[in-house]
C-alpha positions, 0 to 999 in steps of 0.5 A: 611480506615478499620473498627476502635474501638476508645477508649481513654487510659491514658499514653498510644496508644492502636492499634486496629486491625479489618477487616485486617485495623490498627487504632491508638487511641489517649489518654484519661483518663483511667478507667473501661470499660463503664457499666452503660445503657444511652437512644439511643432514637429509636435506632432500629428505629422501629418509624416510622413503614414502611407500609406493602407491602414497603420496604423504608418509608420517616423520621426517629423519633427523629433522624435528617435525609434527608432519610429513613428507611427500613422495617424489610422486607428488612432490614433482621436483626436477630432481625426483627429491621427496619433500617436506611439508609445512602443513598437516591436519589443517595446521601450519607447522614448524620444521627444524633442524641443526648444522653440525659442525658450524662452529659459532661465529662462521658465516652461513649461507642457507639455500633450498627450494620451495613449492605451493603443491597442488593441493592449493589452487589459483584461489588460493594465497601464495604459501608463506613461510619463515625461515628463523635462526638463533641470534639477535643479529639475525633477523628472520627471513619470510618467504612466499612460494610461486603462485599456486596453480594445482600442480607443482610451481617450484623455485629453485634458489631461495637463500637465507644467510646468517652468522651462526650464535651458537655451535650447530646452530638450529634452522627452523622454517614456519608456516605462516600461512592464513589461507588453509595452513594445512595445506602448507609450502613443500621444501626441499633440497635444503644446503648449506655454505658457510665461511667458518671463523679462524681455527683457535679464536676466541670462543669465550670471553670468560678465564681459561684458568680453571683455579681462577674461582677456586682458589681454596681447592686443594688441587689448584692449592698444590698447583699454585704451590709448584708453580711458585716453587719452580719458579724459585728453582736456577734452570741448571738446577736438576735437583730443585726441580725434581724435588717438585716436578719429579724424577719421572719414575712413572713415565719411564716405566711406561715407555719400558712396558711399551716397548716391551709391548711393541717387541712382544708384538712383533714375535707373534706369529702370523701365520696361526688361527685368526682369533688367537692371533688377535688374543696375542696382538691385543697386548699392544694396543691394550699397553698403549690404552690401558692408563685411559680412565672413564671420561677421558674418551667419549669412546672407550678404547674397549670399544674401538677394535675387537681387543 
């Protein structure tokens, strides 16, 4: 199959032609072509560096891969980029990785380029490879490089484009090369833009009631009990609503610590030995986050600073 461009339009089939093959795209929602920068992270997998005098080095960072990367040397790219190989130990092989923070439902517009390398020749078969992404929506593009010709033959600008499934969804491209597979197409410059979906849409279509299935739960039972009793309360009614709502003891009582915290945190001193100093300032930072419990922080504050 030649080389085919996926983008999804809405009420219509776009056909793409490139390097003399026809691919048809199947719909998806329209909208303005894909600008906003999303993170490709090493994605002209220049991690890890290829020792000097190699032209290959095992391990690709951040990247799912059983291969390896080429060095700049023998990659040859314009921009002097290591790359990723699709073949090694006489196999084709996969490589993969995900697109943080691409939430589900943006549009996504994937670039790169590709190259045979020089370890194929003009017997040889262009290099074919896929490029797969999850969704039934979106279907995968295969791709061939340039002619081989025992030396590098880059195309710069392959894209595929999707609407993402899923949040950081995964990218994988395959080998799919009959003709000495170990000797696999060479990617690199791997980028990406999307057009993420509007900020609070609707991610799900179950209830955002947690008490909706638990409704035995002695929790979402006291819950439901308050509510129904305020419900019944006038709103002039200051002592209806205490009786369920409460007076506020406790939120009072913490703002006093805080700004007693804030006051005793001015007086210190500036002017004495570093880590006594970061002792006595330690107090307000420590009032504002002492009532944080395991869970509430992927981070625990004990970690953010040196209190």
């Amino acid at each position: 199959m030649g080389d085919t461009v996926l983008r999804t339009h809405r009420a219509r089939l776009l056909a793409v032609t490139l390097g003399g093959a026809i691919a048809l795209a199947t719909p998806v929602p329209a909208g303005a072509e894909d600008t906003e920068p999303a993170v490709v992270v090493n994605g002209t997998f220049s991690s890890p560096t290829v020792p000097d005098g190699q032209s290959f080095a095992k391990g690709v960072d951040n990247w799912d891969s059983p291969g390896a990367l080429a060095s700049a040397a023998r990659a040859e790219h314009r921009n002097g980029y290591q790359a990723a190989s699709l073949g090694w130990n006489g196999k084709g092989i996969a490589i993969s990785t995900k697109l943080p923070g691409i939430r589900r439902g943006a549009t996504v517009t994937l670039t790169w380029d590709d190259n045979p390398d020089k370890c194929v020749g003009t017997s040889n078969a262009k290099r074919a490879y896929s490029v797969t992404v999850a969704g039934d929506a979106n279907t995968p593009g295969a791709f061939t490089s340039n002619a081989p010709n025992s030396k590098a033959n880059w195309f710069y600008g392959r894209s595929y484009s999707f609407t993402a499934a899923e949040d950081a969804p995964k990218v994988t491209f395959a080998s799919t090369d009959a003709d000495s597979p170990g000797c696999g197409a060479l990617i690199t410059n791997v980028a990406a833009k999307q057009t993420a979906p509007p900020l609070g849409s609707p991610q799900s279509t179950g209830s955002s009631d947690p008490c909706k299935d638990k409704p035995d739960d002695p929790g979402c039972k006291t819950s439901a009990d308050n509510k129904d009793k305020i419900d019944k309360c006038p709103p002039s009614n200051r002592d209806c609503l205490a009786e369920v709502a409460g007076t506020g003891e406790k939120e009072h009582a913490g703002i006093d610590k805080e700004t007693q915290a804030v006051e005793n945190f001015n007086k210190v001193p500036r002017d004495q030995e570093p880590n006594a100093a970061a002792n006595d300032l330690c107090a307000l930072p420590n009032a504002l986050t002492g009532s944080v419990k395991p869970g509430d922080a992927v981070v625990p504050p004990s970690q953010w600073w040196f209190c």
